[in-house]
N, C-alpha and C positions, 0 to 999 in steps of 0.2 A: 477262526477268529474269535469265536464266542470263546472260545475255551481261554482265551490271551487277555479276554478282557475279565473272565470270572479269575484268573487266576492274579491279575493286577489289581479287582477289587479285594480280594480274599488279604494278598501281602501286603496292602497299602493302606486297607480301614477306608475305601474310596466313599460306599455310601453304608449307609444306617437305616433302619425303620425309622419313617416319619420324615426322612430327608426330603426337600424341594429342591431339585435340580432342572434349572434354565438351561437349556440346549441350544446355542446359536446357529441356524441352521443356513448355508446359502440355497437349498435346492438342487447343489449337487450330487452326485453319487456319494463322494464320502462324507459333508455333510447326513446326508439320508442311512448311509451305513452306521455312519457315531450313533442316530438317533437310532436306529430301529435294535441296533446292539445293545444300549443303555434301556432301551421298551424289554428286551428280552432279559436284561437282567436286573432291571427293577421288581419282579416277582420276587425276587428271593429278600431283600430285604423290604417289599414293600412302602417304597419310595412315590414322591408324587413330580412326574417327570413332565414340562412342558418347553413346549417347540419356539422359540423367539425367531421370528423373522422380521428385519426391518428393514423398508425399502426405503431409499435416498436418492432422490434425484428425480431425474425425469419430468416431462411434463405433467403426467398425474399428482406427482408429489415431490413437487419442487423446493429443495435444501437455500434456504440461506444463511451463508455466515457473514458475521459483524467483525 
C-alpha cells in the first residue's frame, strides 16, 4: 500500500517540503492507516503532518445548533 501511495504522490505533486498537512482522523483502522501511510511518507519530502480529531456530541461535549 505504501508503494500506491509513494507512487500517487510522485504522479500527482501530492506533497512538497515545508507542506502542513491536516489528517482528519476517526480512530478507525483506515482512518489510522491514511495517517500512519502519510507518517511514512512525509520523510521524504519532509512535510509537517498533524492528526485532527473532533469529537461532537455526547454528554462530555455537547453540540448545539441554532
Amino acid at each position: 500500500m505504501l508503494k500506491k501511495v509513494n507512487n500517487a504522490g510522485r504522479t500527482y505533486d501530492l506533497l512538497a517540503d515545508g507542506d502542513r498537512i491536516a489528517v482528519a482522523v476517526s480512530g478507525g483502522k483506515d482512518s489510522n492507516t491514511l495517517l500512519d501511510l502519510l507518517h511514512r511518507r512525509r520523510g521524504v519530502e519532509r512535510c509537517h503532518l498533524v492528526a485532527v480529531h473532533v469529537l461532537t456530541g455526547g454528554e462530555a461535549c455537547p453540540v448545539t445548533v441554532d
